[in-house]
N, C-alpha and C positions, 0 to 999 in steps of 0.2 A: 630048330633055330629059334631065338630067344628074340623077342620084339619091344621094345621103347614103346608103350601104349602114347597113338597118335597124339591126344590131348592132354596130356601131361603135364600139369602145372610147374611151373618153375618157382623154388623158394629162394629166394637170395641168401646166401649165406652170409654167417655174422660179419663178414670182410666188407660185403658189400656196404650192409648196414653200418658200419660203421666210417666208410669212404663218407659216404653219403649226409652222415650226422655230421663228418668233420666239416663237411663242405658248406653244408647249410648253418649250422649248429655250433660254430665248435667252441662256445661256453661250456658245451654238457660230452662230459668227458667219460668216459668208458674203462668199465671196473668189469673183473671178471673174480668173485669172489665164492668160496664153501660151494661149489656147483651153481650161480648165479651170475647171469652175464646182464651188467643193468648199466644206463649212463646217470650222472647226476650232475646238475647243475643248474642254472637260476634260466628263467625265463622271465621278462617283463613283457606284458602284451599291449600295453599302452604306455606313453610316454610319463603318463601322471601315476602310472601302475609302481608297486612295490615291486622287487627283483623278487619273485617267488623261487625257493629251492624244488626242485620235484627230482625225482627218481622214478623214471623208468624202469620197467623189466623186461627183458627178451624173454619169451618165451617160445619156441620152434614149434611151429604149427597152431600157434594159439595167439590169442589174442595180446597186445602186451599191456602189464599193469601201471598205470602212472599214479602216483602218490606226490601229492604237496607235503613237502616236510616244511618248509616254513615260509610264511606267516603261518601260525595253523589256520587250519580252517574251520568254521563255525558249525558246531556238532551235527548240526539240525540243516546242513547246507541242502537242496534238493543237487540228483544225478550223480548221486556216489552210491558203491555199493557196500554190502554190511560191513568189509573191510579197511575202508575210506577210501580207496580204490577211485578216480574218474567216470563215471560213464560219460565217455564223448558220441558216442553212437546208439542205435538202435539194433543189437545185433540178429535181429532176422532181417534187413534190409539188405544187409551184404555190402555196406559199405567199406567194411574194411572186412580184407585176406590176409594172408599169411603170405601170399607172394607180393603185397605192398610194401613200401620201402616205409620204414616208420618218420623219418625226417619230413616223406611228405605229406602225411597222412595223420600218424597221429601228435605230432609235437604243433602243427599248425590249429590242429583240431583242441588240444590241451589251452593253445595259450586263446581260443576263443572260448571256451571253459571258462575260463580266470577272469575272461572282460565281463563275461555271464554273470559270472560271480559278484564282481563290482556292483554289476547293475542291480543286480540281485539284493545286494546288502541295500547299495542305496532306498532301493523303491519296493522291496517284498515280492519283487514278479518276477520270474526268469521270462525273459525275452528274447531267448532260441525256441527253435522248433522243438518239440516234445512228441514222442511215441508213447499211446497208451501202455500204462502197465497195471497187469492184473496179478498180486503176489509178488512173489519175490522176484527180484530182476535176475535175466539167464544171463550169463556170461560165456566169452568163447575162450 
């Protein structure tokens, strides 16, 4: 007889994620392209903020990638990775899973990113929390 191990993580499946994106989200629309399941569209995180374009990527069991396509962003931005990629977290903290809903998680997390950002160009400092990093940054 075959068992369901007790602790079993539950992954929401892309239906979910995308209920979820419509609900809260629904500027950022859902493509499913060449084997890539990504949403795109603008997010403003302040009122006086520009309409950023970003693109999301789904990726199942892994962390997902957000990329600002426009405004671009400034080469030299810190908390992006070699691929211009977001870092919105610290991924040994374990703030974000794979069974989190991305609407809540990381699209809130992105557009405090972008107010960072703001701050950031204005005054040289980022003025979020920071995790040491030794090398190059891990990604999940």
């Amino acid at each position: 007889m075959s068992r369901t191990p007790k602790f079993r993580k539950s992954v929401p499946d892309v239906g979910l994620q995308m209920a979820k994106m419509h609900k809260l989200f629904p500027q950022l629309k859902y493509y499913r392209k060449n084997g890539q399941i990504f949403w795109l569209g603008t997010l403003q995180p302040s009122v006086s903020s520009p309409d950023y374009l970003i693109k999301i990527i789904y990726r199942i069991k892994k962390s997902p990638k957000i990329y600002v396509l426009n405004p671009e962003i400034i080469a030299n931005a810190p908390h992006r990775y070699p691929d211009g990629s977001l870092c919105l977290y610290y991924p040994r903290d374990w703030s974000w899973s794979y069974e989190k809903m991305i609407a809540e998680t990381i699209i809130p997390w992105t557009a405090e990113w972008l107010l960072l950002y703001e701050f950031w160009i204005e005054t040289g400092k980022w003025w979020g929390e920071e995790a040491p990093h030794r090398g190059a940054k891990i990604e999940n």
